[in-house]
C-alpha positions in Angstrom: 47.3 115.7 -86.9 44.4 113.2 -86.0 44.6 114.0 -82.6 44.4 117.4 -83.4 41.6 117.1 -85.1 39.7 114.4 -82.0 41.0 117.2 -79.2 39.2 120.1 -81.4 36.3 118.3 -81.7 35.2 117.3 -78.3 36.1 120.8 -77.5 33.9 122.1 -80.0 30.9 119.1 -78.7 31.9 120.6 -74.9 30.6 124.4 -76.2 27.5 123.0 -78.1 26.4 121.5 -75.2 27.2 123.7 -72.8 25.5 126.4 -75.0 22.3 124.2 -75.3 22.5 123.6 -71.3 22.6 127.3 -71.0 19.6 127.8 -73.3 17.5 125.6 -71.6 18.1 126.9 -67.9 17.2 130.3 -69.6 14.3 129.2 -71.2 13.0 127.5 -67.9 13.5 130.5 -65.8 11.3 132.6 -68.3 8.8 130.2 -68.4 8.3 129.6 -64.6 7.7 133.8 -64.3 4.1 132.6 -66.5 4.0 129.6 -64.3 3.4 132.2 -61.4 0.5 133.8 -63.3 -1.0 130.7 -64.4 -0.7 129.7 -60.6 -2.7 132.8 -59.4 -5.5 132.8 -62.2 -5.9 129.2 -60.8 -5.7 130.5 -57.4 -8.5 133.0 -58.1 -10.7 130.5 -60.3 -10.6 128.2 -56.9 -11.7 130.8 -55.0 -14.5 131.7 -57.3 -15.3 128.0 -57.5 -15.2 127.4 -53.6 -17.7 130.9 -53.4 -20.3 129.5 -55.8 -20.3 125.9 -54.7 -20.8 127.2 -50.6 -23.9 128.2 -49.3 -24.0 131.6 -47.7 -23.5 129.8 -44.4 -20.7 127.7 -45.3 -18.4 130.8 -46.9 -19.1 132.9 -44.1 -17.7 130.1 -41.8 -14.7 129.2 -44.0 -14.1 132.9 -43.8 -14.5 133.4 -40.3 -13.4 130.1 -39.3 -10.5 128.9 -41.8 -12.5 125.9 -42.0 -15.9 124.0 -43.6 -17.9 121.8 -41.4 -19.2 119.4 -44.0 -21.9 116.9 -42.3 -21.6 113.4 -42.7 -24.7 111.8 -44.9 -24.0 108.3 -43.5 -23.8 109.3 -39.6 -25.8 111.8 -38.0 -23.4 112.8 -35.5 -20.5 113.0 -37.7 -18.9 116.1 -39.1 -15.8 117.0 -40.9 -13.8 119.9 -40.5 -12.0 120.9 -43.7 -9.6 123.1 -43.2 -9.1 125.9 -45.7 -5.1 126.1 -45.8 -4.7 122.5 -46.6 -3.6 120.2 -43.7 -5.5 117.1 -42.0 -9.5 116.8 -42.0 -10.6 116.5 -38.1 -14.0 114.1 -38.0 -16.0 114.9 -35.1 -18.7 112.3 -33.3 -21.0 113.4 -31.1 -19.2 116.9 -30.4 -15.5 114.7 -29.8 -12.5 114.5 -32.2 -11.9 111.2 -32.4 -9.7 110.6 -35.5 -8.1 113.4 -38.5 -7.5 112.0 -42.4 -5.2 112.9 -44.5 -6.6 113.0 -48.1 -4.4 114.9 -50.1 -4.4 115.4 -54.4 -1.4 114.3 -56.5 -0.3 117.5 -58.3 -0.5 120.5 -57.2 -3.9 122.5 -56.6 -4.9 125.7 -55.3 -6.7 125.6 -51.6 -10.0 126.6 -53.1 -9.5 123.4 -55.1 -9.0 120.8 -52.1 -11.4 122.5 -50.3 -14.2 121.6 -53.2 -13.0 118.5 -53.4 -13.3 117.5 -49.9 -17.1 118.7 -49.5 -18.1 117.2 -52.9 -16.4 113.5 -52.1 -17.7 113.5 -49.1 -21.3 114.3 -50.3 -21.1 112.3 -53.2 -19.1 108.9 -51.8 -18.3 109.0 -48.3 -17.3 105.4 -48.5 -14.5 105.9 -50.8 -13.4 109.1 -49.2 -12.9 106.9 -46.1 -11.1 104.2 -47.9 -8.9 106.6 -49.7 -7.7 108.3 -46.8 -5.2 107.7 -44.4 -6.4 107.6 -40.8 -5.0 109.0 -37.9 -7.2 107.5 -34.7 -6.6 109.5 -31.6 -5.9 107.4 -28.3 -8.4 109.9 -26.5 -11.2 111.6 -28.1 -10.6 115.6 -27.1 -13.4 117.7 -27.2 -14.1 120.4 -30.0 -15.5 123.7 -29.3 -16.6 125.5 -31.9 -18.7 128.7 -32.2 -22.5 128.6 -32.9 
């Protein structure tokens, strides 16, 4: 009769927590549908963000371009090319690409986000944006064009 009893009750333990498994995998599938939304009202925040914090100049070019020139404020001849889709930032000396960084954020963030962030730590601290990111020299500098 014990042994009854001990097979009934782990079988009865097996259903509780396969039942509470089951919840839970529910539950997280109807949460990441609002995940989704929360995701695009960041999305869209970002992009209002990016808009206000641009000049006129600047959004028209990350428009046209899918990029943001940002000029260095320690080098004259240095620019950085933030791309808008995420990816490496190409710094460009005298008209050459001579190296891209990789600065990327922890979490997750929409690309109106990392854009912002790029432009504003490079503004604000070019010294720590350098040290933070990791740096890809190229052997040859290649020459960029870009539109006027």
């Amino acid at each position: 009769m014990d042994a009854f009893i001990i097979v009934l009750s782990v079988f009865l333990l097996s259903i509780l927590v396969i039942a509470f498994t089951t919840y839970l995998a529910t539950s997280w599938s109807q949460d990441s549908g609002a995940s989704r939304v929360t995701w695009q009202e960041a999305h869209a925040r970002a992009e209002a963000l990016l808009k206000d914090a641009l000049t006129g100049a600047e959004w028209a070019q990350l428009s046209e371009r899918n990029f943001l020139e940002v000029r260095s404020p320690s080098r004259p001849m240095r620019t950085y090319l933030v791309p808008r889709r995420g990816g490496r930032v190409t710094v460009v000396e005298d008209g050459m690409e001579v190296e891209s960084l990789c600065v990327a954020p922890v979490e997750p963030m929409p690309p109106g986000d990392i854009v912002v962030t790029h432009k504003l730590m490079i503004e604000g601290n070019e010294a720590e944006y350098l040290r933070r990111a990791n740096h890809y020299r190229l052997r040859a500098p290649i020459r960029v064009s870009t539109p006027a």
